[in-house]
LUMROVO-350582 format. One line per field, with one value per residue (C-alpha): residue number from 0; residue in three letters; z, y, x. Coordinates in pm, whole numbers. Each point is the difference from the previous one (the first is absolute). Example, Ala and Ser with C-alpha at 12.3 -4.5 7.8 and 13.67 -1.06 7.14 Angstrom:
<pts>
n = c(0	1)
res = c(ALA	SER)
zz = c(780	-66)
yy = c(-450	344)
xx = c(1230	137)
</pts>
This chain:
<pts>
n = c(0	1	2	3	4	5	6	7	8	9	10	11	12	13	14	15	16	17	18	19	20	21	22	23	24	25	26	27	28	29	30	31	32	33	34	35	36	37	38	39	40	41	42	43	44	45	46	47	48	49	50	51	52	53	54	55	56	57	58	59	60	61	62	63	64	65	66	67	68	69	70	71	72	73	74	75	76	77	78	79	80	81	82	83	84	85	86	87	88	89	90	91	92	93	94	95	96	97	98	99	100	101	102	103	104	105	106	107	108	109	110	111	112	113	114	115	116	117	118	119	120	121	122	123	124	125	126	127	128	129	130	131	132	133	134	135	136	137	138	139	140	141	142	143	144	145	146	147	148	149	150	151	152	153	154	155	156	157	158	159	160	161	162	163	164	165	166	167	168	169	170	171	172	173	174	175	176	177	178	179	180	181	182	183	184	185	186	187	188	189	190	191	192	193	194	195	196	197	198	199	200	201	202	203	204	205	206	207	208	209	210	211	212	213	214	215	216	217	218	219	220	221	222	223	224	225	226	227	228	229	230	231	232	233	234	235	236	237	238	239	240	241	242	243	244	245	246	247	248	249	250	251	252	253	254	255	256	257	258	259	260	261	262	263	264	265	266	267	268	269	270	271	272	273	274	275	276	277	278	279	280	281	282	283	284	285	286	287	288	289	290	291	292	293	294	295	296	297	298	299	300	301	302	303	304	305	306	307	308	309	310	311	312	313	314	315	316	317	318	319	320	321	322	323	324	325	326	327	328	329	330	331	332	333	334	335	336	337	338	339	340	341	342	343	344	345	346	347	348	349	350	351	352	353	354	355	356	357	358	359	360	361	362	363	364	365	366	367	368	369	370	371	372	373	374	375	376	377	378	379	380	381	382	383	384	385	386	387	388	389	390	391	392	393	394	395	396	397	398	399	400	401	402	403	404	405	406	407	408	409	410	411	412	413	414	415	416	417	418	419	420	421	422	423	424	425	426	427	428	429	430	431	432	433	434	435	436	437	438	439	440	441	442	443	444	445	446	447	448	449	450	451	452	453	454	455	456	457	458	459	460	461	462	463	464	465	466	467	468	469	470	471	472	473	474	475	476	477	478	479	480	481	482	483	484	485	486	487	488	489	490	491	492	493	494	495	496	497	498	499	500	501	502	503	504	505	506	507	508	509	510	511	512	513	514	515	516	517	518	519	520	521	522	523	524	525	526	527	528	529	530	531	532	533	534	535	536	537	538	539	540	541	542	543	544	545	546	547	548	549	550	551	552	553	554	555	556	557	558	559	560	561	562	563	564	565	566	567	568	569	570	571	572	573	574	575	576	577	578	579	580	581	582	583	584	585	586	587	588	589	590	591	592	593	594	595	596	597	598	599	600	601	602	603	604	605	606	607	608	609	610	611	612	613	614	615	616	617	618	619	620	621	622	623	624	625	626	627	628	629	630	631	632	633	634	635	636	637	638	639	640	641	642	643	644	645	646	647	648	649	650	651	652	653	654	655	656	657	658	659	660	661	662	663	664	665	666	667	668	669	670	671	672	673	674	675	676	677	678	679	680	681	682	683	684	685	686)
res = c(UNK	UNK	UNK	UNK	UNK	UNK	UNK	UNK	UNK	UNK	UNK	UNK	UNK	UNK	UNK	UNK	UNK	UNK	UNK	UNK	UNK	UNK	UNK	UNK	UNK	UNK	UNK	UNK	UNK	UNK	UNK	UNK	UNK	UNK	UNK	UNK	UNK	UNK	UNK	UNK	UNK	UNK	UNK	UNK	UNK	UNK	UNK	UNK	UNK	UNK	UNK	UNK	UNK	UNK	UNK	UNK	UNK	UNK	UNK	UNK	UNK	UNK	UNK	UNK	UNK	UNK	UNK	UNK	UNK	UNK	UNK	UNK	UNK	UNK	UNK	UNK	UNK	UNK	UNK	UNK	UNK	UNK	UNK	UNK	UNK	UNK	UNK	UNK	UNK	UNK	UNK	UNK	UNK	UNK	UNK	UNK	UNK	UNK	UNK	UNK	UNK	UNK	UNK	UNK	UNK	UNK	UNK	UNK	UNK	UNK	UNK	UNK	UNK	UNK	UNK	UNK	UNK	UNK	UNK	UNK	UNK	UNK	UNK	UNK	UNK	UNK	UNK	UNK	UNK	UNK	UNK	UNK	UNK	UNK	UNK	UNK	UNK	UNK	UNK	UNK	UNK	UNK	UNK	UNK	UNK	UNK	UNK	UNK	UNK	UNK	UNK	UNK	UNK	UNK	UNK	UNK	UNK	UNK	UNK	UNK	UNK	UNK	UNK	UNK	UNK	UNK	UNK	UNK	UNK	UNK	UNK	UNK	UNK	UNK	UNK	UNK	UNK	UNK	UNK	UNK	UNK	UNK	UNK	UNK	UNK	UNK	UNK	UNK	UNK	UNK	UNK	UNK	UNK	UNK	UNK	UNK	UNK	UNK	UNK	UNK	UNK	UNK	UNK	UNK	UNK	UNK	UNK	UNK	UNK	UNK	UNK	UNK	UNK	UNK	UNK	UNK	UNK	UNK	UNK	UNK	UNK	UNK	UNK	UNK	UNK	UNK	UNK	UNK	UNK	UNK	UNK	UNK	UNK	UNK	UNK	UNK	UNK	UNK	UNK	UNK	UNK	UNK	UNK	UNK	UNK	UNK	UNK	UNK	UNK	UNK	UNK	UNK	UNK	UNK	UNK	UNK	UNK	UNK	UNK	UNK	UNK	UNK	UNK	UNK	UNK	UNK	UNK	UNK	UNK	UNK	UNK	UNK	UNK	UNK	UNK	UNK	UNK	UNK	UNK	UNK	UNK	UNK	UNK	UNK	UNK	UNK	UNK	UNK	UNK	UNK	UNK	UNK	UNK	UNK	UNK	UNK	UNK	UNK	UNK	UNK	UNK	UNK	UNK	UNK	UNK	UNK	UNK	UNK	UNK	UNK	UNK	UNK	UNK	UNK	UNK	UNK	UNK	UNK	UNK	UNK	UNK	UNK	UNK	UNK	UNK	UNK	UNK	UNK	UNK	UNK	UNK	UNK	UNK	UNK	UNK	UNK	UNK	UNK	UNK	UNK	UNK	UNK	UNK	UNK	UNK	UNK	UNK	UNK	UNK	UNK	UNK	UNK	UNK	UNK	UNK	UNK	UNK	UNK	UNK	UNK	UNK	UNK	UNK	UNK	UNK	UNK	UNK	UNK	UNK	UNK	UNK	UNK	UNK	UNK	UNK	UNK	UNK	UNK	UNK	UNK	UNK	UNK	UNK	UNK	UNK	UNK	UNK	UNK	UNK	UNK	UNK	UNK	UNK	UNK	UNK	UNK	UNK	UNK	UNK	UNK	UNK	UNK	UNK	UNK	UNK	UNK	UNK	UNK	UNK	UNK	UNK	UNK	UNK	UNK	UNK	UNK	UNK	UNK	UNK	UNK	UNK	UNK	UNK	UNK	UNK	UNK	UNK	UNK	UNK	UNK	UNK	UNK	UNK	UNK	UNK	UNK	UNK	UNK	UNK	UNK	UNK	UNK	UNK	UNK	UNK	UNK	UNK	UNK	UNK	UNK	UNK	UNK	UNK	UNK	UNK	UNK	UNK	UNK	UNK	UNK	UNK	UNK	UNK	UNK	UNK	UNK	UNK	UNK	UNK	UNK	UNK	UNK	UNK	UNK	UNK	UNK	UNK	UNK	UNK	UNK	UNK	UNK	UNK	UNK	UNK	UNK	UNK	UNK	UNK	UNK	UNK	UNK	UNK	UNK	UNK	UNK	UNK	UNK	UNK	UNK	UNK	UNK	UNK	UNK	UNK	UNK	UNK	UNK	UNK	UNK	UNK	UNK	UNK	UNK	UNK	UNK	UNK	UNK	UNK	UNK	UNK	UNK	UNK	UNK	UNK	UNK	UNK	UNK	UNK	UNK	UNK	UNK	UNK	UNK	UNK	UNK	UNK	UNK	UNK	UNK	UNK	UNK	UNK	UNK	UNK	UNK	UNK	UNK	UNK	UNK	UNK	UNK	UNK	UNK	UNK	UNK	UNK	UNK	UNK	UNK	UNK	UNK	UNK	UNK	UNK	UNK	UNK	UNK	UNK	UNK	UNK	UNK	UNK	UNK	UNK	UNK	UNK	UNK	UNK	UNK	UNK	UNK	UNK	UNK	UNK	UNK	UNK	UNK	UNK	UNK	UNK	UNK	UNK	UNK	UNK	UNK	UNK	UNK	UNK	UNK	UNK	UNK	UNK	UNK	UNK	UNK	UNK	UNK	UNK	UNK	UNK	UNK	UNK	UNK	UNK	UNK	UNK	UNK	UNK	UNK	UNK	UNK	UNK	UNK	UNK	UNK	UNK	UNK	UNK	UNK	UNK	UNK	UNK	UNK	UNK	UNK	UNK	UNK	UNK	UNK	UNK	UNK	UNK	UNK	UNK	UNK	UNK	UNK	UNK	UNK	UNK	UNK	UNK	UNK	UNK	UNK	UNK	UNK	UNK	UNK	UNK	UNK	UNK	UNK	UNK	UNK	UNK	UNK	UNK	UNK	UNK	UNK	UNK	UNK	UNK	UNK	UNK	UNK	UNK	UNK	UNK	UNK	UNK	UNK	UNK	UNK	UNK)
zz = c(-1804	-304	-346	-301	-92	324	113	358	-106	84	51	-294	93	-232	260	-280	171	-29	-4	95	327	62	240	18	119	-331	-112	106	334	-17	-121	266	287	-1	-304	-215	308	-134	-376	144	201	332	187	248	-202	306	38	367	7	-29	293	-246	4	398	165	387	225	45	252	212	-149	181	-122	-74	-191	121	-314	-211	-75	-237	-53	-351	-330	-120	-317	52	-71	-410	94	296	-43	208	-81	24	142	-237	-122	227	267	200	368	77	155	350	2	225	-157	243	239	-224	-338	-48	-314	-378	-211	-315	-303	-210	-261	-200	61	-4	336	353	28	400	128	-20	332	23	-77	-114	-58	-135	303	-222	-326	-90	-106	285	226	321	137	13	-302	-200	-356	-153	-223	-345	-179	-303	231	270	135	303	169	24	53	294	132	-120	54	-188	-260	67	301	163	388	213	391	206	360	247	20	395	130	-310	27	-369	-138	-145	-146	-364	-74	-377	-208	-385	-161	-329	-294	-382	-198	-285	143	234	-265	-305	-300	211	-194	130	-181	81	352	101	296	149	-59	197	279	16	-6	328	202	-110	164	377	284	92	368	-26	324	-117	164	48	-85	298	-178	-254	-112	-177	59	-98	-39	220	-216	169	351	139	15	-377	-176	-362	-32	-334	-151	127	322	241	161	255	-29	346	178	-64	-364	35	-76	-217	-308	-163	44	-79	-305	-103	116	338	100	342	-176	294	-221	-286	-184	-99	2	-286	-74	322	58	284	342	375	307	319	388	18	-275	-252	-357	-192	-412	-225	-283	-263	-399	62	-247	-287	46	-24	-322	-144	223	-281	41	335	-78	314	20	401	-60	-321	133	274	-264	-182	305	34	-361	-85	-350	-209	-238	33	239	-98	135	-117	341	-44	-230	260	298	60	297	-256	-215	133	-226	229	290	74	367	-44	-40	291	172	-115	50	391	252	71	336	8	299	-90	276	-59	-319	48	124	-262	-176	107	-200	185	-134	303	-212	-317	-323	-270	-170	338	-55	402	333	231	364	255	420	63	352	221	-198	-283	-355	-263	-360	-321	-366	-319	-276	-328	-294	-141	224	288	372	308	294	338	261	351	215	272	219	154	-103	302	-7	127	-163	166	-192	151	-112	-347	-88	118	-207	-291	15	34	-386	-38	208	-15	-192	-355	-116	-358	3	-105	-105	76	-135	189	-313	-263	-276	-266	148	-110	-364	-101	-22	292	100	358	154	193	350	-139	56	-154	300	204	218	17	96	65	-156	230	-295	260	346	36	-127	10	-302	-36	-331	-125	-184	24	261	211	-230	-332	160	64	-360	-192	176	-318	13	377	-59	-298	212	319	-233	44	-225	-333	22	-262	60	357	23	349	327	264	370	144	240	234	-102	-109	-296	-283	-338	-291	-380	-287	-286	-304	-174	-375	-13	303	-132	-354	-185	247	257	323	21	177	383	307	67	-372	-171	-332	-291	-203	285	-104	259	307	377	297	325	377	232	351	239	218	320	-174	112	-245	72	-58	-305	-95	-109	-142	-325	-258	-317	78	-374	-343	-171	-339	-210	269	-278	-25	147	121	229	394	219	350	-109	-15	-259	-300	-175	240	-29	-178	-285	136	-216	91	394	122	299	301	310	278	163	357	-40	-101	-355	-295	-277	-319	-303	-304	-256	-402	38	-253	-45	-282	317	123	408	282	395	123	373	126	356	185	215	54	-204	-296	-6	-373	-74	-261	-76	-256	207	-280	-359	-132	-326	-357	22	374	285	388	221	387	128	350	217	258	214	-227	-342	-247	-171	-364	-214	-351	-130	-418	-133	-391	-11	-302	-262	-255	259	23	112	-296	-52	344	80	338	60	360	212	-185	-315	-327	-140	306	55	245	341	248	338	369	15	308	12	271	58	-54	325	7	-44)
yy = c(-1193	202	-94	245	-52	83	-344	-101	-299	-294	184	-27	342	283	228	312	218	379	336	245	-190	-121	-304	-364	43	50	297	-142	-3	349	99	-105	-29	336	221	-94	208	-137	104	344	263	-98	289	112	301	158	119	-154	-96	-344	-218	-34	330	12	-221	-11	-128	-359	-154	-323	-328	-300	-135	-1285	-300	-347	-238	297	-32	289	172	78	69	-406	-146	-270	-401	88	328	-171	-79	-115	79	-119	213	247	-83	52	98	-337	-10	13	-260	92	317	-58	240	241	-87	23	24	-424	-14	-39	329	-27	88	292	-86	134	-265	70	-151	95	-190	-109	-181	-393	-137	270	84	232	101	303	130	272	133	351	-60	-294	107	202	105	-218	-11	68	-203	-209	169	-26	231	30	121	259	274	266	-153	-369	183	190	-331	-201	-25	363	-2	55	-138	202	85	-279	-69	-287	76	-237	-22	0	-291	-188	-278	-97	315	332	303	89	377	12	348	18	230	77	-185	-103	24	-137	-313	-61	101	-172	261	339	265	204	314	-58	-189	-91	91	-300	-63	322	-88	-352	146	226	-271	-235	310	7	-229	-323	-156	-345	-285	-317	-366	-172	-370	-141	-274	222	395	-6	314	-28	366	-26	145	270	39	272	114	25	316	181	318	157	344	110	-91	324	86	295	230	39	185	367	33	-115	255	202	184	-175	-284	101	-108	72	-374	99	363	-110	-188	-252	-267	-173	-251	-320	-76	-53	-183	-140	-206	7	-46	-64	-123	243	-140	94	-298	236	-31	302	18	243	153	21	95	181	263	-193	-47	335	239	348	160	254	180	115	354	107	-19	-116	-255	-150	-26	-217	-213	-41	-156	-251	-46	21	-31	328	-211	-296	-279	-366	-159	307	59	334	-89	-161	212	332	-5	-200	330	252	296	-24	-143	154	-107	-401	-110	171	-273	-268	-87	-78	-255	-179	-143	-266	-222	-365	-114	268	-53	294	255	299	-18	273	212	137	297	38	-261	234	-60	-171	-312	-186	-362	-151	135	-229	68	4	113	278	-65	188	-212	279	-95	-6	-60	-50	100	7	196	-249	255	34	297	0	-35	-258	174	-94	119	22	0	307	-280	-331	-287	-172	-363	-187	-81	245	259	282	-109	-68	288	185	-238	106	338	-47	-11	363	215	-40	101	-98	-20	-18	-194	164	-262	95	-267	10	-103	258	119	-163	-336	37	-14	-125	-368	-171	-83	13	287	-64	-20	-344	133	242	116	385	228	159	189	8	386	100	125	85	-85	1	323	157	58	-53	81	339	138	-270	-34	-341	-61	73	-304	-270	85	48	-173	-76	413	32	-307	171	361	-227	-106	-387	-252	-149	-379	-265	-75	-100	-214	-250	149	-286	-19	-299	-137	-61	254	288	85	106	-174	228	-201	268	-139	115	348	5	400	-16	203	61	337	267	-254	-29	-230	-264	38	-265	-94	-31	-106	-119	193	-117	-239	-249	-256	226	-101	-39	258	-51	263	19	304	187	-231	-268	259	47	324	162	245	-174	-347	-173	-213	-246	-175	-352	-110	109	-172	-199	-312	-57	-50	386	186	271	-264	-1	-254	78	-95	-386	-195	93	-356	-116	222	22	252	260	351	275	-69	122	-164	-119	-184	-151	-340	-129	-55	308	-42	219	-133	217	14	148	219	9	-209	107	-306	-202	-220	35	189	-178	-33	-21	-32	125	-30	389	-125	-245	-189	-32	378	71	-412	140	-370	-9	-97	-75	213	109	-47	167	396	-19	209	-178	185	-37	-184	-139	-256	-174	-311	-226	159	244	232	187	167	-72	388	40	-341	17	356	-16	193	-49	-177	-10	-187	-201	-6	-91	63	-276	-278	-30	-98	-167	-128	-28	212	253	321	91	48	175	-188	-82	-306	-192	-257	-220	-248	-340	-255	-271	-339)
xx = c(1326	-104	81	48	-336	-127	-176	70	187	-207	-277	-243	-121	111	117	166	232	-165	216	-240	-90	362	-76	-66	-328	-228	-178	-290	71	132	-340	-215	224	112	-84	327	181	305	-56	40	223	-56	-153	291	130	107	417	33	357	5	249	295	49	109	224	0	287	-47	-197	134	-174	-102	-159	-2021	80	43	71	-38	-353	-135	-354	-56	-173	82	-138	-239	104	43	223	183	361	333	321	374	245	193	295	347	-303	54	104	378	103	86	-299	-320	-295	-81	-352	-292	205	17	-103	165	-2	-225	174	-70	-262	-309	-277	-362	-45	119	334	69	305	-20	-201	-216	-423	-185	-389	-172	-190	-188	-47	-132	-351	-20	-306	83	-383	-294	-203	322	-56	286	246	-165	299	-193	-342	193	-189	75	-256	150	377	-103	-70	278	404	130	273	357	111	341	42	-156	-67	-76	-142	-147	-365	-87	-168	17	304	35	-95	165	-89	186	24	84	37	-84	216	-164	-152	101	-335	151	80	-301	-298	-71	-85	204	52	242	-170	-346	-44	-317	-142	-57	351	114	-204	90	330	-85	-89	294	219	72	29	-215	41	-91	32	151	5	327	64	189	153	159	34	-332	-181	-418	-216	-255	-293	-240	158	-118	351	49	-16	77	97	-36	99	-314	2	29	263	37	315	125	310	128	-75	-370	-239	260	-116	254	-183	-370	-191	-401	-76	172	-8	129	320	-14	-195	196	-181	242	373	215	324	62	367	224	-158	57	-170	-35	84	-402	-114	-135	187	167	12	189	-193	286	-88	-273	90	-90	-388	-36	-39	37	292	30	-319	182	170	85	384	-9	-252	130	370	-187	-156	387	154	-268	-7	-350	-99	-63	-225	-274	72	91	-307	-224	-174	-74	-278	-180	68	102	212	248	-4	262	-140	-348	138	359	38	-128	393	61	-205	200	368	-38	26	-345	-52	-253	-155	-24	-182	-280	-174	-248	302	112	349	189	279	266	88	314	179	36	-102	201	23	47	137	21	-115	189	-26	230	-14	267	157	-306	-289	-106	-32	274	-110	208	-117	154	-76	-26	103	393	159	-254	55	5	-234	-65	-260	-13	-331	-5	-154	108	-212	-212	-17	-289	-369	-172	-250	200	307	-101	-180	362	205	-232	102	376	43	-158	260	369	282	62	353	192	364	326	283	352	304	326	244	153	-249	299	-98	-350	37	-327	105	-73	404	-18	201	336	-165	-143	-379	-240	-102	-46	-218	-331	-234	-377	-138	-325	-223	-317	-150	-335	-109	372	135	438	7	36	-264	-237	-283	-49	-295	216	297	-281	-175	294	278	203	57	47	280	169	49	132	261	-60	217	-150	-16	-21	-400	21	-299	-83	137	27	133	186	-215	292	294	-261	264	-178	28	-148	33	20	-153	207	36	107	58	258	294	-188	64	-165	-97	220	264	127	56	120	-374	-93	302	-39	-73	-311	-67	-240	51	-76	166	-77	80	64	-31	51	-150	193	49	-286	-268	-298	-35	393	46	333	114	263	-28	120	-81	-71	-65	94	-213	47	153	268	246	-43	328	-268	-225	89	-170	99	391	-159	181	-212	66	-229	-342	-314	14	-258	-142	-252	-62	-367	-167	181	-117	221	-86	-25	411	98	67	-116	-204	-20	-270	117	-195	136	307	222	195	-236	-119	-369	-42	-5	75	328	134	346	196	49	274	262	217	-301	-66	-82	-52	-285	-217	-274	-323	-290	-65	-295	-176	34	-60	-74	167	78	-180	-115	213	-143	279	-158	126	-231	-26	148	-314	103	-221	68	-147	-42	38	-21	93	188	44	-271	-239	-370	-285	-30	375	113	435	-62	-266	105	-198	-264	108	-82	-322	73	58	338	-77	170	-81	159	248	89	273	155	245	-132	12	258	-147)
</pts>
């Protein structure tokens, strides 16, 4: 927990509490992750009613792990640790733990270290700087160039994807997306004022995606790079990328580097992801807004109410990139953040293919882009929107997806993502609008729980929205979703299927201004009033088809200290769960069960990776799985039969942190510099 002074207790980490940012995350990671978004109105201004406001009749309610072994961004032998359980988080007697969920919960705690439950191992399979390429150089942090990061492991590690690797038995491919970089704590001598520009571009090619094959260790859940396959690949933020699907081609979308606007060079900010039936692997490009600079040389009023709602800054950009190229510069380059913001498509097994952007998938700050098979074989995919007040979409291909390896049938699957319908969410609860006071009390029907509907915003290049051209919905979807009328959420962030039910589970993050002066209030889907815990929603199409425009849902999880009358966990027992704050990534394994990484817990513990029953008599059993260290945030998470992967993203990232004054030593030690890597862990073998 906090103390007065603001110390996590235990810690040894001054960790100060800050007003203006309002969060346990610190203001450092504010300011690189995503522009100090939270230090400032969030964008969604518009007067949509909100779901509170309408109350519908009620609706009838009915309701791929083995020894959960984990892949993830682990410490190496000095940042390793095991844990006991928690306290009062023991087994009751009589209880057997669900398939796949045999293991004791670790207790909450703030180590430097990656903290797994006793009888279990763990290895770093990767660190950013490790080489990717051939001819890659060691990490030398105090000698980096763009040269040697092109070639080696980027920073940053969030979605990630494991895929088989044909005719190779002990071999897989890892797909692993770099969100975005923290100068100050990866170059000795930054100056935030006056980068270098060696520094910038080192920084470019630490963005983006690298695909890298890895060798498994039979004998255990060891996972080894394999250096220099010709598999491998880094893709940088200036890597090209074509802009495909209706948008394409738009004026909108042209720049002087690109008069075509079908050619984007790079991609920025990347987090949630998703793997298609078709093998290739999908990655949301989220805070894009805040590489860019100089919104207020814009004077059209159109234009610079477009730049508002995706919050790009009126003045200089953190990272100062506009000094070294102009597309970063919105006063001589006004369309280049309409290039970013999408869903990139890449093909692993390709390394000489093109990236694509998929401009049929809107733009926003997409967090997920889980796919799912409607009943006749097209495409459903599910996106959030990761800003306080924005949307849950959903798009369906016009096309059924054709199975098989055939060149035929993958050149059609490739184009399945570029014409479809895109869709924004409305929320409607069932209960009274007095039973949703803001607190979290659950209303007299014993759930928060309701209706919905799926808002078609465009298909292909048919606009539904009034006023606004197809074009105008892909480009500036945040608009398109405020005229449909679509319900604020509470940051809704990953977007995963079951693999078995196909229910949806959607986690909402947190949002601080919920029910603030001016900002909308509480409602059945997002509860709580300053909610800085977030939740997690279930939501069930029309007759389990992927491709209805109306479900039913339900809160699964309020999250939060369980000792807090507001938390809900399913109606489990609450004495008898992990405390769990700020749910991001979600991944189910081969049993069904959902595993949750959390991002800025807001309880004084660090993140980590937690697993929890859907069904039966455990629904809502919420277990601690592993934490991660000082300053970092859980992301991935992979579950496999014979591992669990995480990916330990901004260890160190404290406030008051820099190269020479380091917030984490994980993995390497003492005399290092934090390093956000890939972690594997497994159950260790019975003797």
């Amino acid at each position: 927990m906090l103390d007065q002074s603001g110390d996590r207790t235990g810690s040894g980490i001054e960790l100060p509490v800050l007003p203006s940012h309002n969060t346990a995350r610190s203001a450092l990671t504010c300011r690189y992750r995503c522009g100090d978004a939270c230090a400032h109105d969030a964008p969604n201004r518009s007067l949509n009613p909100y779901f509170g406001d309408v109350v519908k009749r009620a609706l009838s309610r009915r309701g791929v792990l083995k020894g959960a072994a984990v892949i993830a961004l682990a410490s190496g032998a000095a940042g390793a640790a095991t844990a006991p359980a928690a306290a009062g988080q023991g087994r009751p007697s009589g209880w057997r733990s669900p398939r796949g969920l045999d293991f004791a919960p670790v207790a909450p705690n703030t180590a430097d270290a990656v903290v797994v439950p006793e009888g279990y191992g763990q290895q770093v399979v990767i660190r950013w700087g490790d080489p990717v390429l051939t001819a890659a150089p060691r990490f030398d942090a105090r000698k980096q160039s763009a040269r040697a990061q092109a070639r080696q492991f980027g920073y940053n590690a969030d979605y990630m994807a494991l895929l088989d690797v044909p005719h190779r038995r002990d071999q897989q491919l890892l797909v692993v997306n770099h969100e975005y970089t923290n100068e100050e704590i990866m170059f000795y001598g930054y100056d935030p004022a006056a980068p270098t520009r060696e520094q910038v571009e080192t920084a470019w090619a630490a963005h983006g995606l690298t695909v890298l094959v890895v060798r498994e260790d039979g004998r255990s859940g060891r996972l080894w790079p394999v250096v220099g396959d010709v598999l491998n690949r880094r893709i940088t933020a200036t890597t090209p990328f074509a802009l495909t699907g209706p948008a394409a081609g738009s004026a909108l979308l042209q720049t002087n580097a690109d008069p075509t606007g079908r050619m984007v060079l790079g991609t920025l900010n990347n987090c949630g992801g998703g793997i298609t039936p078709w093998g290739t692997v999908l990655s949301g490009e989220e805070n894009f807004n805040q590489y860019f600079a100089n919104a207020a040389a814009v004077t059209d009023p159109v234009a610079k109410a477009r730049l508002a709602r995706y919050g790009l800054p009126t003045g200089a950009s953190g990272r100062k990139w506009e000094r070294f190229d102009d597309r970063f510069d919105i006063a001589k380059e006004p369309n280049e953040p309409n290039r970013h913001g999408w869903i990139v498509e890449i093909d692993p097994y390709d390394p000489h293919s093109t990236p694509r952007k998929r401009t049929a998938l809107g733009r926003f700050k997409h967090e997920a882009a889980e796919p799912r098979l409607t009943r006749d074989g097209r495409v459903a995919l599910y996106m959030g929107d990761d800003e306080r007040f924005d949307y849950l979409y959903k798009y369906v291909s016009k096309h059924a997806y054709k199975k098989g390896h055939s060149r035929a049938a993958r050149e059609h699957n490739l184009r399945l993502l570029d014409e479809g319908t895109l869709y924004v969410a409305k929320f409607t609860g069932d209960s009274p609008s007095t039973e949703i006071d803001g607190t979290g009390n659950i209303p007299s029907d014993g759930e928060f729980d309701g209706s919905g509907e799926w808002i078609p915003l465009a298909t292909g290049n048919v606009s539904h929205v009034p006023g606004m051209s197809a074009e105008e919905v892909y480009i500036f979807t945040r608009l398109a979703a405020d005229k449909a009328g679509a319900t604020k959420m509470d940051r809704p962030e990953d977007v995963e299927p079951h693999p078995y039910t196909g229910r949806v589970y959607v986690t909402l993050t947190n949002n601080k201004d919920r029910g603030a002066t001016g900002k909308a209030g509480p409602d059945e889907a997002n509860p709580r009033t300053g909610n800085k815990h977030g939740h997690v929603l279930e939501l069930e199409e029309r007759h389990r088809n992927a491709a209805a425009e109306s479900f039913r849902w339900r809160l699964m999880l309020v999250c939060g200290d369980p000792e807090d009358p507001s938390t809900y966990f399913a109606g489990f027992d609450k004495s008898q769960v992990s405390p769990i704050s700020c749910p991001d990534n979600v991944a189910f394994d081969e049993y069904g069960n959902l595993w949750i990484a959390t991002d800025g817990a807001a309880l004084g513990f660090n993140d980590g990776l937690f697993a929890v029953p859907v069904k039966g008599s455990q629904r809502g059993h919420v277990k601690q799985f592993l934490t991660v260290p000082t300053g970092a945030e859980c992301c991935g998470p992979i579950i496999t039969r014979d591992r669990v992967l995480v990916a330990p993203q901004h260890p160190g990232e404290t406030d008051g942190s820099t190269a020479e004054n380091p917030g984490s030593l994980w993995p390497d030690g003492p005399g290092s510099i934090p390093r956000p890597s890939v972690v594997t862990v497994w159950k260790e073998k019975r003797r």
